[in-house]
Kinemage of the C-alpha trace (Angstrom):
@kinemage 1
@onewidth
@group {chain A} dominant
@subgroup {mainchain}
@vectorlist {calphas} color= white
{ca unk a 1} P 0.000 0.000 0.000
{ca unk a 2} L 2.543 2.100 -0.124
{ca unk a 3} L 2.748 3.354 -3.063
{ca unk a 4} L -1.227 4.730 -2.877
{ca unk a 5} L -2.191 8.313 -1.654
{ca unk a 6} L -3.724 7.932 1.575
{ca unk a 7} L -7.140 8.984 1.112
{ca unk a 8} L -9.188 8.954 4.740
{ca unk a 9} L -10.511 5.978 6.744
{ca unk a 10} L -13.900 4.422 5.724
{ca unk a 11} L -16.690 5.511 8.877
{ca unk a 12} L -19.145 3.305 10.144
{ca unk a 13} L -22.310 3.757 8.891
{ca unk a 14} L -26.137 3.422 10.344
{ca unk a 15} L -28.071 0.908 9.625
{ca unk a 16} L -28.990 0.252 6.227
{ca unk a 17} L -33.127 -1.226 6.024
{ca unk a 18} L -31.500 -3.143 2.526
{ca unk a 19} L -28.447 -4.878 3.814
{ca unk a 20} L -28.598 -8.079 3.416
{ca unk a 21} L -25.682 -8.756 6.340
{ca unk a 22} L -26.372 -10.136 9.216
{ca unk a 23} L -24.854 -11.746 12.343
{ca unk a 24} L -25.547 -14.606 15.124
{ca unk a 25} L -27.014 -13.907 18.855
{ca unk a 26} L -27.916 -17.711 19.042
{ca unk a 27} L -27.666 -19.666 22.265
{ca unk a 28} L -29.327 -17.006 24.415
{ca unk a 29} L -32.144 -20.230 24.506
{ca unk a 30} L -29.878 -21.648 27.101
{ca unk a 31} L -28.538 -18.557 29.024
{ca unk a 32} L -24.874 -18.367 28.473
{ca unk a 33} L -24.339 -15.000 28.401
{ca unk a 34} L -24.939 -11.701 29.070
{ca unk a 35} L -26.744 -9.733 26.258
{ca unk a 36} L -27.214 -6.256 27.407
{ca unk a 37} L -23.442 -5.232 26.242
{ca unk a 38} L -23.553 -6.235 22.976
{ca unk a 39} L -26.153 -4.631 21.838
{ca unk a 40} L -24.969 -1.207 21.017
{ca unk a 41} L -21.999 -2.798 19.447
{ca unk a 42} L -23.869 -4.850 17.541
{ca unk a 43} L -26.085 -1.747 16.301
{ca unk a 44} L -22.836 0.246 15.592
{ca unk a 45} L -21.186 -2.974 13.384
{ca unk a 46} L -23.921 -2.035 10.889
{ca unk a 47} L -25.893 -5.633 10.652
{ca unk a 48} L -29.451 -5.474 9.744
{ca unk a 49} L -30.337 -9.282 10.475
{ca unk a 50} L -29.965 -10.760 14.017
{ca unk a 51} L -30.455 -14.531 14.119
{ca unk a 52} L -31.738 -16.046 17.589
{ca unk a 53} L -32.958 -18.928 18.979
{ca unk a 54} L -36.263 -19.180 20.742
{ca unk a 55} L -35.789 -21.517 23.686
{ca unk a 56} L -39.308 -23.531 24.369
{ca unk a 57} L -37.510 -24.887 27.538
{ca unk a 58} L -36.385 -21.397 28.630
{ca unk a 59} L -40.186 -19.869 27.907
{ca unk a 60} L -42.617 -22.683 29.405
{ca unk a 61} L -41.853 -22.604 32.506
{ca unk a 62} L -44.665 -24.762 33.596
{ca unk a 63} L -47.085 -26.677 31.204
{ca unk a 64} L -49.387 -24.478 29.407
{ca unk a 65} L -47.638 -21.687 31.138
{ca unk a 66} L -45.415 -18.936 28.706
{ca unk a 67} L -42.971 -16.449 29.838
{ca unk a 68} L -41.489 -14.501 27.260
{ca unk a 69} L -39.872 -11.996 29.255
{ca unk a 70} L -36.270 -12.899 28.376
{ca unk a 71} L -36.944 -12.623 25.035
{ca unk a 72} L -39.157 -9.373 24.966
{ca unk a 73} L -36.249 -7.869 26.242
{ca unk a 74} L -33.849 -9.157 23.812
{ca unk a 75} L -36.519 -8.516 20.896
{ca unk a 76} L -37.305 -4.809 21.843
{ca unk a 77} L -33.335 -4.207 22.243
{ca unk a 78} L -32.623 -5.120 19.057
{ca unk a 79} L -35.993 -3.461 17.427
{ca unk a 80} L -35.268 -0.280 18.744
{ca unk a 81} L -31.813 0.096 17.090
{ca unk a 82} L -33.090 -0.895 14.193
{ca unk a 83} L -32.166 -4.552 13.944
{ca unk a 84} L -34.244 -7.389 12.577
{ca unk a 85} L -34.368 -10.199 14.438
{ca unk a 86} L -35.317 -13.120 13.408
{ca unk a 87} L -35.914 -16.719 15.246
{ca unk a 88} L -35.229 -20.084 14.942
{ca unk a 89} L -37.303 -22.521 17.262
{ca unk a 90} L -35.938 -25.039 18.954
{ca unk a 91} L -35.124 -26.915 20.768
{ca unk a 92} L -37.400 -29.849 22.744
{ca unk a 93} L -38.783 -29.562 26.213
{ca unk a 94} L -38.216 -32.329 29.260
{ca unk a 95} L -41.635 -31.897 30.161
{ca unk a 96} L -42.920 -33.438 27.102
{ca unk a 97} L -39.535 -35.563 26.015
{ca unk a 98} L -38.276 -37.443 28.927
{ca unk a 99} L -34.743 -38.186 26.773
{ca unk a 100} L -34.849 -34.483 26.917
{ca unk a 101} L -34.149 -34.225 30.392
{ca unk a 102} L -30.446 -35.730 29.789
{ca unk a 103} L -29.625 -33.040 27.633
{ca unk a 104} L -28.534 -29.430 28.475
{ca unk a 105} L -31.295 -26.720 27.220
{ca unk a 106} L -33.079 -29.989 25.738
{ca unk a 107} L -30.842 -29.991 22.730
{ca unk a 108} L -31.412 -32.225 19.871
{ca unk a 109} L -34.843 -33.454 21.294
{ca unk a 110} L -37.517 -33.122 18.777
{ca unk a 111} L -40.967 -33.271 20.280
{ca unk a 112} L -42.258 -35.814 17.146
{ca unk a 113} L -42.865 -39.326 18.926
{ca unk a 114} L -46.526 -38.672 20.895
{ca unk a 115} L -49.373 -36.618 20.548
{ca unk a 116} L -48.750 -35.298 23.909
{ca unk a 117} L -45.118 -33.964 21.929
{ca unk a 118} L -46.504 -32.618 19.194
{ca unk a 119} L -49.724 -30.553 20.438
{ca unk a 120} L -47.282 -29.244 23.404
{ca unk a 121} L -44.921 -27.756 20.598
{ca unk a 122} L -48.114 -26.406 18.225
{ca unk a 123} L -49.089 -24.754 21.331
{ca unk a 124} L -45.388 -23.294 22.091
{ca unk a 125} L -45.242 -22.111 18.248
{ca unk a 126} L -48.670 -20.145 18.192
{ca unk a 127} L -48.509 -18.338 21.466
{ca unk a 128} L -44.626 -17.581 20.566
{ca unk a 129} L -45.718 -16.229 16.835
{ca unk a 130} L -49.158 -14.871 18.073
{ca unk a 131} L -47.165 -12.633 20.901
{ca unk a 132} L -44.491 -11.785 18.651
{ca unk a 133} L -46.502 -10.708 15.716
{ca unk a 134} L -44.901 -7.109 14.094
{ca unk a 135} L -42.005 -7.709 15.900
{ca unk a 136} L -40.533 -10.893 13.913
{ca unk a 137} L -41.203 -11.427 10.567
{ca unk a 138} L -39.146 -15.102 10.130
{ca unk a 139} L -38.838 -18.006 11.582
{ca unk a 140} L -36.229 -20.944 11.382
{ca unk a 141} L -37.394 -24.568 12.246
{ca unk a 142} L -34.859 -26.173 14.558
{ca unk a 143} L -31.311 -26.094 13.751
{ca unk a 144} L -29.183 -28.228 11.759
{ca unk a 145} L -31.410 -31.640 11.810
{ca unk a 146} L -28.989 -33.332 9.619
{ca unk a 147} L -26.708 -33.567 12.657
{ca unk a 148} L -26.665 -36.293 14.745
{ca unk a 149} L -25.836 -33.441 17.455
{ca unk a 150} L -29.158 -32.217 16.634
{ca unk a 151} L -30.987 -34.851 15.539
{ca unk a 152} L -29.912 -37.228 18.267
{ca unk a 153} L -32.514 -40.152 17.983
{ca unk a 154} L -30.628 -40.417 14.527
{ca unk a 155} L -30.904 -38.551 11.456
{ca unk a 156} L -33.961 -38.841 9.026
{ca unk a 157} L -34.775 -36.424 6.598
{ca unk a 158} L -38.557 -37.433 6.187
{ca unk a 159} L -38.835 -37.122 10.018
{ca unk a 160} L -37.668 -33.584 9.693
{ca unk a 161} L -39.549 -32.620 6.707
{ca unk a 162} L -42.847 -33.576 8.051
{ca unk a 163} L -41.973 -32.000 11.285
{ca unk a 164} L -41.278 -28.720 9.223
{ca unk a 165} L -44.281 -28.865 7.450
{ca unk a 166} L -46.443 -29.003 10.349
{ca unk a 167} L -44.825 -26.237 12.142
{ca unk a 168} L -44.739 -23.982 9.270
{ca unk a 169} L -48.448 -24.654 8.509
{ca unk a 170} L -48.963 -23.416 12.676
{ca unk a 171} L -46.806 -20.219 12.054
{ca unk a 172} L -48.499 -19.001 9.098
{ca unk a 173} L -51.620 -19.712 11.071
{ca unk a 174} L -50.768 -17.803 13.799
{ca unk a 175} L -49.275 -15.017 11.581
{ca unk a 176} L -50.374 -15.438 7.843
{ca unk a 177} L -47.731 -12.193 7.210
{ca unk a 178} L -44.719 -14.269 8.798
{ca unk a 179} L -42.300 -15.938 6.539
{ca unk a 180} L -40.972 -19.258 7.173
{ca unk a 181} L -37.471 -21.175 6.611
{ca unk a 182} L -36.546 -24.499 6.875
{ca unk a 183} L -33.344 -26.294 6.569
{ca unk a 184} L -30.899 -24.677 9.035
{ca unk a 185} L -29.049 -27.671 7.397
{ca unk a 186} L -24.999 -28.159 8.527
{ca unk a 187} L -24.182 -28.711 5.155
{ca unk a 188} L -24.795 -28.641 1.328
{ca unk a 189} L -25.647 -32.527 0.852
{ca unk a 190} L -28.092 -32.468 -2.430
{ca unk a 191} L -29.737 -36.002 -1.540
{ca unk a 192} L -30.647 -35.040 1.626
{ca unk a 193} L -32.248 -31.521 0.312
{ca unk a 194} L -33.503 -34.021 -2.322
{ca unk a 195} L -35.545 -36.114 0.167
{ca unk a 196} L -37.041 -33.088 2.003
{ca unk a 197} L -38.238 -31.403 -1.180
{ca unk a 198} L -39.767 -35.215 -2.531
{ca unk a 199} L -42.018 -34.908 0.731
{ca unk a 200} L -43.397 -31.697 -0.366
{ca unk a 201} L -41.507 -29.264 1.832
{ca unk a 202} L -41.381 -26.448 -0.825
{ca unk a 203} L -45.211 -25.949 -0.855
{ca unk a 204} L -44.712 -25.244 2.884
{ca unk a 205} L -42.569 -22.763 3.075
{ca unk a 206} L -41.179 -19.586 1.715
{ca unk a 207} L -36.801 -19.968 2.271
{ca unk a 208} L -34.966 -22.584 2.905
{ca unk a 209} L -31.710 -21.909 5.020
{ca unk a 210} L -28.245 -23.936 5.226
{ca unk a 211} L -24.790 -23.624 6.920
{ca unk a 212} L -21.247 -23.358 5.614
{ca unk a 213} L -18.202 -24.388 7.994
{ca unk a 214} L -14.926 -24.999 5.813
{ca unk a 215} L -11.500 -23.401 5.169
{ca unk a 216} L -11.741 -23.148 2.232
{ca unk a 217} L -14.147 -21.322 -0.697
{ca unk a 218} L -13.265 -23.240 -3.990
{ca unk a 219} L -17.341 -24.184 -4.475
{ca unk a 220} L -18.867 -21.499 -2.394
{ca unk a 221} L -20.858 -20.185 -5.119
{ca unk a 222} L -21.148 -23.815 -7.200
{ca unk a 223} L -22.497 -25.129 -4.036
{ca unk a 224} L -25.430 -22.317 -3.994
{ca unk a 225} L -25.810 -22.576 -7.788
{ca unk a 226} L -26.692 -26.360 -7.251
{ca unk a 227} L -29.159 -26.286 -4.631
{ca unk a 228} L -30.957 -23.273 -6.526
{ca unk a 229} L -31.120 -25.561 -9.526
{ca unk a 230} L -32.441 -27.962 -7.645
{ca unk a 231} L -35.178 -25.616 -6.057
{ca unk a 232} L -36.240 -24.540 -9.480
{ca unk a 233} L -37.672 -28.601 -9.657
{ca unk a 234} L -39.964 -28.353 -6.892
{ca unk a 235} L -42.764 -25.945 -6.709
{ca unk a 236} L -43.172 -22.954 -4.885
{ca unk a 237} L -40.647 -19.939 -5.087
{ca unk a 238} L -38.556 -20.755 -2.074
{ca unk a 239} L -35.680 -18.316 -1.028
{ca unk a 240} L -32.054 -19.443 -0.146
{ca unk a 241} L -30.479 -17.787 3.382
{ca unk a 242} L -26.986 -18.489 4.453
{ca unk a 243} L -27.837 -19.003 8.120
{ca unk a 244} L -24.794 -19.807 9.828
{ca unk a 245} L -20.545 -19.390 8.954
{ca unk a 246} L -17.746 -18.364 11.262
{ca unk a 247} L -14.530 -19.764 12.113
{ca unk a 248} L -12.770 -19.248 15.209
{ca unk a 249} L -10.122 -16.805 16.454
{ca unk a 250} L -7.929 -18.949 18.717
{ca unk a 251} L -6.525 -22.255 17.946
{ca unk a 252} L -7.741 -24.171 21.238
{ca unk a 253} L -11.636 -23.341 20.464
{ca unk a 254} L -14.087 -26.185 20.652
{ca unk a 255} L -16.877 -26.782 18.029
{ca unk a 256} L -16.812 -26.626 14.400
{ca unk a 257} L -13.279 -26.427 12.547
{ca unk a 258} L -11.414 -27.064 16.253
{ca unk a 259} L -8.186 -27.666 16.072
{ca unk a 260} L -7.227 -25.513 13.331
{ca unk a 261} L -4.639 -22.791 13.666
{ca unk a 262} L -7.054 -19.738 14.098
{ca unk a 263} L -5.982 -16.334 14.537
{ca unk a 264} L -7.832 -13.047 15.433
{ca unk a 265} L -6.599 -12.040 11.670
{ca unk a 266} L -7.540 -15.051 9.761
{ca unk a 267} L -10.728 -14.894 11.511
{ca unk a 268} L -11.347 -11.589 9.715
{ca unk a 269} L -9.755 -12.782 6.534
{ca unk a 270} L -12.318 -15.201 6.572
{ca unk a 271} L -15.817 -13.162 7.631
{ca unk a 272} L -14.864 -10.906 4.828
{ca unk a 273} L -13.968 -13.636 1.756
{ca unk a 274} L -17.271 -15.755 2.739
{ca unk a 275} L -19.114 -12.937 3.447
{ca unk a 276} L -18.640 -11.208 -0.138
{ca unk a 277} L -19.271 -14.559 -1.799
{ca unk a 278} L -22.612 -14.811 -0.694
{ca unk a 279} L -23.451 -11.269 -1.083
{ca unk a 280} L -22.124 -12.886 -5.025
{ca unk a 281} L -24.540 -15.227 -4.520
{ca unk a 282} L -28.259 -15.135 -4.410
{ca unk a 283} L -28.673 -15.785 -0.859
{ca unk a 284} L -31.362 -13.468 0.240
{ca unk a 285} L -29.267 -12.539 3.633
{ca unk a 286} L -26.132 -13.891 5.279
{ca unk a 287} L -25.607 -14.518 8.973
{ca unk a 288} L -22.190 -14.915 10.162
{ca unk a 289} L -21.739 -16.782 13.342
{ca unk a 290} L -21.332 -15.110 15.983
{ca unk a 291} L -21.620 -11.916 18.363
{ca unk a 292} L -19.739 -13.276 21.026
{ca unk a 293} L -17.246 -15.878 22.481
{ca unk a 294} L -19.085 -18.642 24.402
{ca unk a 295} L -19.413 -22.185 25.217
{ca unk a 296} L -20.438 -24.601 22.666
{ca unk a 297} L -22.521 -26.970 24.865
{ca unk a 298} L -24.317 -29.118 22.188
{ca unk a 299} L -23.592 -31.849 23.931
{ca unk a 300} L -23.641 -30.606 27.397
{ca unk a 301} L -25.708 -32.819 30.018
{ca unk a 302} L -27.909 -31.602 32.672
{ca unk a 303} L -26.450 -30.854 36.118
{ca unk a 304} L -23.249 -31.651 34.890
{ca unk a 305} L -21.185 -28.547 34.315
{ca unk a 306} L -17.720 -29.836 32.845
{ca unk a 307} L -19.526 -31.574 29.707
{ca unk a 308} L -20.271 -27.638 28.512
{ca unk a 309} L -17.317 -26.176 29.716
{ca unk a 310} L -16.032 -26.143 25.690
{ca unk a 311} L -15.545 -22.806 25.038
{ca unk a 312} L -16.195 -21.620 20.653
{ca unk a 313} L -14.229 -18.392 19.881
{ca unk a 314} L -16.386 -17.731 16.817
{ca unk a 315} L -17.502 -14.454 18.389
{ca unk a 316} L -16.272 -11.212 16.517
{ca unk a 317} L -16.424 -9.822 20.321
{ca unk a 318} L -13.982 -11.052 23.123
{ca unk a 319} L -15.747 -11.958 26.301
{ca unk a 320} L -14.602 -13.106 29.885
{ca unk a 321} L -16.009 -15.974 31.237
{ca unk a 322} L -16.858 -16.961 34.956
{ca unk a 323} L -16.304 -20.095 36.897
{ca unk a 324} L -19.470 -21.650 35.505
{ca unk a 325} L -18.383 -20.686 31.474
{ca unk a 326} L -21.004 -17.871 31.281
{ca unk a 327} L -19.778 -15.315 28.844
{ca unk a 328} L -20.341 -11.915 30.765
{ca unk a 329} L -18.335 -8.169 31.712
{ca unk a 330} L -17.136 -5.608 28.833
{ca unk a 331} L -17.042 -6.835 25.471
{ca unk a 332} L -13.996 -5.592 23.080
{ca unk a 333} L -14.192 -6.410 19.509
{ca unk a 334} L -11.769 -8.326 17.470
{ca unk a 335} L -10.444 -7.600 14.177
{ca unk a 336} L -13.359 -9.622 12.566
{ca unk a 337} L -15.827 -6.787 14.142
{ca unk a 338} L -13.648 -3.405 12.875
{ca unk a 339} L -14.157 -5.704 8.929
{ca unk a 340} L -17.689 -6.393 9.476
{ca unk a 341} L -18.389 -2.920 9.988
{ca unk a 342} L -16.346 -1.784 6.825
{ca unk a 343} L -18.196 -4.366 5.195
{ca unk a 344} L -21.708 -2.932 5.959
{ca unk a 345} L -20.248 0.421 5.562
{ca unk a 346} L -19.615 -0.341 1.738
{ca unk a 347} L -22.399 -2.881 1.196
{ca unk a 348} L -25.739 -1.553 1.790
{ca unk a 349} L -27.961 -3.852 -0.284
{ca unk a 350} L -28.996 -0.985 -3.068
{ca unk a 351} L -25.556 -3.050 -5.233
{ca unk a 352} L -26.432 -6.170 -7.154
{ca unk a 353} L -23.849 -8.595 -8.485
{ca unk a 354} L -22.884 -8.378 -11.851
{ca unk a 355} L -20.086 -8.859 -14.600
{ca unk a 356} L -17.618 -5.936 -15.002
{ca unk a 357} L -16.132 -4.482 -18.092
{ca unk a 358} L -12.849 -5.498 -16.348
{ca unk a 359} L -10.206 -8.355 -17.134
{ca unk a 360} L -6.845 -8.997 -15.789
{ca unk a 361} L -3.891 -8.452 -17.773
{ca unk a 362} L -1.128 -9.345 -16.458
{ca unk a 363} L 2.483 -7.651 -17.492
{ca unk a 364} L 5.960 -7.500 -15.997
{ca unk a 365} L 5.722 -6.543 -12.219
{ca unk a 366} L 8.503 -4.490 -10.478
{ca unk a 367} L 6.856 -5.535 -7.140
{ca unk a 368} L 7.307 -8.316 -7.455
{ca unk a 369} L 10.486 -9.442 -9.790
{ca unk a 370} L 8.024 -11.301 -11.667
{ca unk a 371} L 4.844 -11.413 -13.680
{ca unk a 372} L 1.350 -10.187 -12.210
{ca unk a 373} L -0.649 -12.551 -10.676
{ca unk a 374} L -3.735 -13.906 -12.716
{ca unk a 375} L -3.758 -17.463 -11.956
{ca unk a 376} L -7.590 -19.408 -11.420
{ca unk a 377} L -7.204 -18.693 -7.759
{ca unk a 378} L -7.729 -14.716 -8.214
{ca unk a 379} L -10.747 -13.723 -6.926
{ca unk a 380} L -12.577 -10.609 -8.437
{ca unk a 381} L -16.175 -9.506 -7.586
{ca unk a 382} L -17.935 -7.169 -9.035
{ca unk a 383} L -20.987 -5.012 -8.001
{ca unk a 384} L -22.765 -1.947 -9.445
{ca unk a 385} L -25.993 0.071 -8.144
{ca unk a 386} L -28.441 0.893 -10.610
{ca unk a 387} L -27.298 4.361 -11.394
{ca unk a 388} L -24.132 2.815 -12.700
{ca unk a 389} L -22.076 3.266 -9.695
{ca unk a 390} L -19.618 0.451 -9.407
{ca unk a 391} L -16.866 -1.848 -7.230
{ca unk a 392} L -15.099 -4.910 -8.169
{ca unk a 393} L -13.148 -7.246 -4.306
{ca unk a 394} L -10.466 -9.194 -5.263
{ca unk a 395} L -8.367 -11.235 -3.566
{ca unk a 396} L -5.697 -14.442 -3.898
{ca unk a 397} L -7.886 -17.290 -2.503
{ca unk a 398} L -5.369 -19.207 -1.032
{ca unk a 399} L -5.257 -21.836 1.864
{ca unk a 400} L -5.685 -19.666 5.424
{ca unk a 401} L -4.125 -21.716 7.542
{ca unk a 402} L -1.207 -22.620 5.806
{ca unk a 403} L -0.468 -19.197 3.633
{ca unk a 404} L -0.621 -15.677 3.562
{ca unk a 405} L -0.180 -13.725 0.207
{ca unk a 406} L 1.436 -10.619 -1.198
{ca unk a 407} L 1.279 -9.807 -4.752
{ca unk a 408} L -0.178 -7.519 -7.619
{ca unk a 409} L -2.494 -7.756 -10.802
{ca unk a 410} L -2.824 -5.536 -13.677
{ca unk a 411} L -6.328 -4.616 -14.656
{ca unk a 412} L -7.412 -3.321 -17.789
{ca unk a 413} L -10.843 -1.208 -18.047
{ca unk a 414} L -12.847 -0.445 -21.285
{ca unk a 415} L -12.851 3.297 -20.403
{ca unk a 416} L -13.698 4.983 -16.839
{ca unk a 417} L -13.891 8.541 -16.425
{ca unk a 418} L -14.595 8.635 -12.608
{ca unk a 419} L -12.328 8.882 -9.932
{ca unk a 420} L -11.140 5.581 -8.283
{ca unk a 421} L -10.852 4.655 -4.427
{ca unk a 422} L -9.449 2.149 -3.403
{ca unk a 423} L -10.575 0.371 0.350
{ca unk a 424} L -8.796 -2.152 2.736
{ca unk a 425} L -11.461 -4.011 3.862
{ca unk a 426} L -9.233 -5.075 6.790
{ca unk a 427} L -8.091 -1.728 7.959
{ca unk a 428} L -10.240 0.839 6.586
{ca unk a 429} L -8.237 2.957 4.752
{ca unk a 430} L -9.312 4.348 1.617
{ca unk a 431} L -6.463 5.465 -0.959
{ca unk a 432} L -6.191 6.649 -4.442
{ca unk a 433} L -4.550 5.611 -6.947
{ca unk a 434} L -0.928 7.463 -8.509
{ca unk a 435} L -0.785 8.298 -11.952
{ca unk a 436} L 2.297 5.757 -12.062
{ca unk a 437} L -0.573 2.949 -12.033
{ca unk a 438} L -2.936 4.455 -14.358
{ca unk a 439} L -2.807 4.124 -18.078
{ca unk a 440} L -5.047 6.125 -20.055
{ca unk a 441} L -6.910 6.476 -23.755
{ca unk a 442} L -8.216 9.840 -24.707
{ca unk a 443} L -8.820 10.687 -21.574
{ca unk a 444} L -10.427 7.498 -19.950
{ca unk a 445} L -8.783 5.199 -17.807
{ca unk a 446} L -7.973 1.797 -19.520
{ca unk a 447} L -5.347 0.152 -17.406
{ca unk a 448} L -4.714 -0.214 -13.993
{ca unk a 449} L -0.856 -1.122 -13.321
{ca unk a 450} L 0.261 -3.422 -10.300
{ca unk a 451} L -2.288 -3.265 -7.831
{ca unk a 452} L -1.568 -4.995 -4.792
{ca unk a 453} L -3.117 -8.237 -4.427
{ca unk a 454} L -3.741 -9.913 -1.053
{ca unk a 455} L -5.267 -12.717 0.699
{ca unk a 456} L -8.005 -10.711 2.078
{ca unk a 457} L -10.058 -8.362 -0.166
{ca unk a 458} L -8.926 -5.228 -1.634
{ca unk a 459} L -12.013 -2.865 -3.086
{ca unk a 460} L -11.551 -1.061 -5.900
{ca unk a 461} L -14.624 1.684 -6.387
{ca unk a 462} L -15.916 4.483 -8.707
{ca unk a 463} L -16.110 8.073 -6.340
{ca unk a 464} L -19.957 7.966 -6.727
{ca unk a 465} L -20.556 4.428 -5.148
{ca unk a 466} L -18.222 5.540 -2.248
{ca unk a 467} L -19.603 9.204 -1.595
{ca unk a 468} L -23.086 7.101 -1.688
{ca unk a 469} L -21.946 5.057 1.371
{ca unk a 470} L -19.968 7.155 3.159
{ca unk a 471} L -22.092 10.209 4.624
{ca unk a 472} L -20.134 13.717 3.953
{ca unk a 473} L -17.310 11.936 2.007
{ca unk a 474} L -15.716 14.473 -0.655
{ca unk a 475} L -14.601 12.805 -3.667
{ca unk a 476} L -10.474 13.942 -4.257
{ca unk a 477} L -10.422 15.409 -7.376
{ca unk a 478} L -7.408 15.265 -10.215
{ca unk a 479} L -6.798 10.891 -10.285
């Protein structure tokens, strides 16, 4: 970057009501942690979507008897600044499932075997969408069924779909302006997406939602391509949400992707190439997981405290934790927060995906002692608003746990006569570009020299989409 003209630091901006960002507040179903200070940070990282999870063995406190205090608090909290939550139910109750009783917060108990199960839950789901009516305007049916973690009788897609259908009939019931999604799948696996849409599922609902845990992105947007297509054979006009997808920030974390050598900076590396590969996509909204550090507990057991003491760093906000492994005090963000809010600073939801007038063209690098970079494993992006305003991410998709990447690429452009800004998406800063890196045909720009090239994204943007985004910004004039 040295070699660009400083040009400011991107501000955080306001909530956008089009962003289709959002981020994870689940586990507050089973009390293990303190809400009440993230909420302004979560307001000031810019997310519009706010993914919780209902907890029926939280709310009936006795049978037949609702309190919904907890989460009126948590729903007008996130209302107010102009959030949108939006639930998933789950998960069983031990008053209904005695295997439930084993399990911490009833995990993984679906309440499907008696009638006794499955009038207790209709009840649960039309008092829950009857009291929360203009308030929440989607609901999620349980979470990630095609886990045995979840699942825990054993996994069966015809159970679940069947189970889905029922509820979803109840919530648009209850709430015939409510949307409903189903899936909350851990994983793109066609034949089991297959066997739920074969039992009629689509008719049922209006999205259906799925998970993404993996280091890597080769088939991010192949993966979405194929379930569309395979949508578009059922009937109904059923929306796709990315529901779930985080990776940790210390290397001793427990949960998904354990193990691996997370940092606080591939962390962010990550939440920013995913998260611009859906926005690619045409997920209606992503949800990155999560707000805050706590423990995993999926397969905690009641009354005994070491079998959830597994702490997840997935959290874009540090938290401390007391002897019991609830997440409480002062949260401070990581890195992964400071690029989420540059993210939803520059990505408001008025952009639409779309191919660029741009192509690589790689040439003799002085950076580098070698040729530009423009090798399969380039990334490049690109976006435009519909008054033409444009911005192409790129980045070197390589392995994030084994490499880090510093390089350039050449561009060349058909012909732009707007200023261009370009944004680290990691730090911030906005530069310009020097006329050493700018070729030029009567007057238009046509070639773009030896841009760096990173392993996280790099934005490249015409003045007008930036001034759009960034209240008060004055576009430099003379580049």
């Amino acid at each position: 970057m040295k070699r660009l003209h400083p040009a400011g630091c991107l501000k955080p901006m306001p909530i956008s009501p089009d962003s289709r960002l959002g981020l994870g507040l689940e586990k507050l179903d089973r009390n293990v942690f303190d809400p009440l200070p993230a909420f302004d940070l979560l307001s000031a990282s810019g997310v519009r979507y706010v993914r919780l999870q209902s907890g029926w063995q939280r709310t009936e406190t006795k049978k037949g008897v609702y309190d919904f205090a907890w989460l009126d608090e948590i729903l007008s909290s996130l209302v107010r600044r102009g959030m949108e939550p939006w639930l998933c139910l789950c998960y069983g109750h031990s008053a209904y499932s005695p295997s439930a009783a084993q399990y911490f917060g009833s995990v993984g108990v679906p309440p499907i075997f008696t009638s006794e199960e499955r009038e207790a839950w209709a009840a649960y789901v039309r008092a829950l969408v009857l009291h929360c009516r203009g308030r929440v305007r989607l609901y999620e049916i349980w979470n990630e069924p095609d886990g045995q973690w979840c699942w825990k009788h054993g996994v069966s897609a015809r159970e679940y779909a069947r189970f889905a259908m029922s509820t979803a009939d109840c919530i648009h019931a209850a709430d015939p302006e409510a949307r409903v999604a189903a899936g909350a799948l851990c994983s793109i696996h066609l034949p089991y997406f297959r066997e739920l849409l074969q039992e009629g599922l689509s008719t049922h609902i209006d999205a259906l939602s799925f998970h993404r845990y993996q280091t890597h992105e080769h088939h991010v947007l192949e993966d979405i391509a194929s379930l569309r297509a395979l949508l578009n054979r059922y009937p109904g006009r059923v929306d796709l949400i990315q529901g779930e997808s985080g990776t940790q920030s210390e290397d001793c974390g427990a949960g998904a992707l354990s193990g691996g050598a997370w940092t606080e900076v591939i962390q962010a590396k990550y939440l920013l190439r995913h998260r611009l590969l859906d926005l690619y996509s045409e997920v209606l909204f992503t949800s990155h997981f999560t707000t805050v550090d706590m423990v995993e507990a999926l397969n905690g057991k009641t009354g005994d405290l070491k079998s959830r003491m597994d702490f997840g760093y997935f959290g874009v906000l540090h938290a401390d934790f007391n002897p019991e492994g609830f997440a409480e005090g002062t949260y401070t963000p990581k890195l992964s927060y400071f690029a989420l809010q540059y993210l939803c600073a520059l990505f408001r939801g008025q952009e639409k995906p779309c191919a660029l007038p741009i192509r690589l063209a790689a040439s003799d690098s002085p950076r580098v002692f070698a040729r530009d970079d423009d090798g399969p494993d380039v990334r490049i992006l690109g976006f435009s608003d519909p008054d033409g305003a444009w911005c192409a991410a790129w980045w070197k998709s390589c392995d994030l746990l084994r490499e880090t990447y510093s390089g350039t690429i050449s561009l060349q452009l058909s012909g732009e006569n707007r200023t261009l800004y370009l944004a680290d998406l990691m730090t911030g800063n906005l530069f310009t570009l020097p006329d050493t890196m700018l070729g030029r045909q009567q007057g238009l720009l046509t070639e773009l020299s030896h841009l760096p090239l990173l392993d996280s994204p790099l934005l490249l943007m015409t003045d007008d989409y930036l001034a759009k985004r960034q209240e008060g910004f004055h576009c430099r004039s003379g580049v």
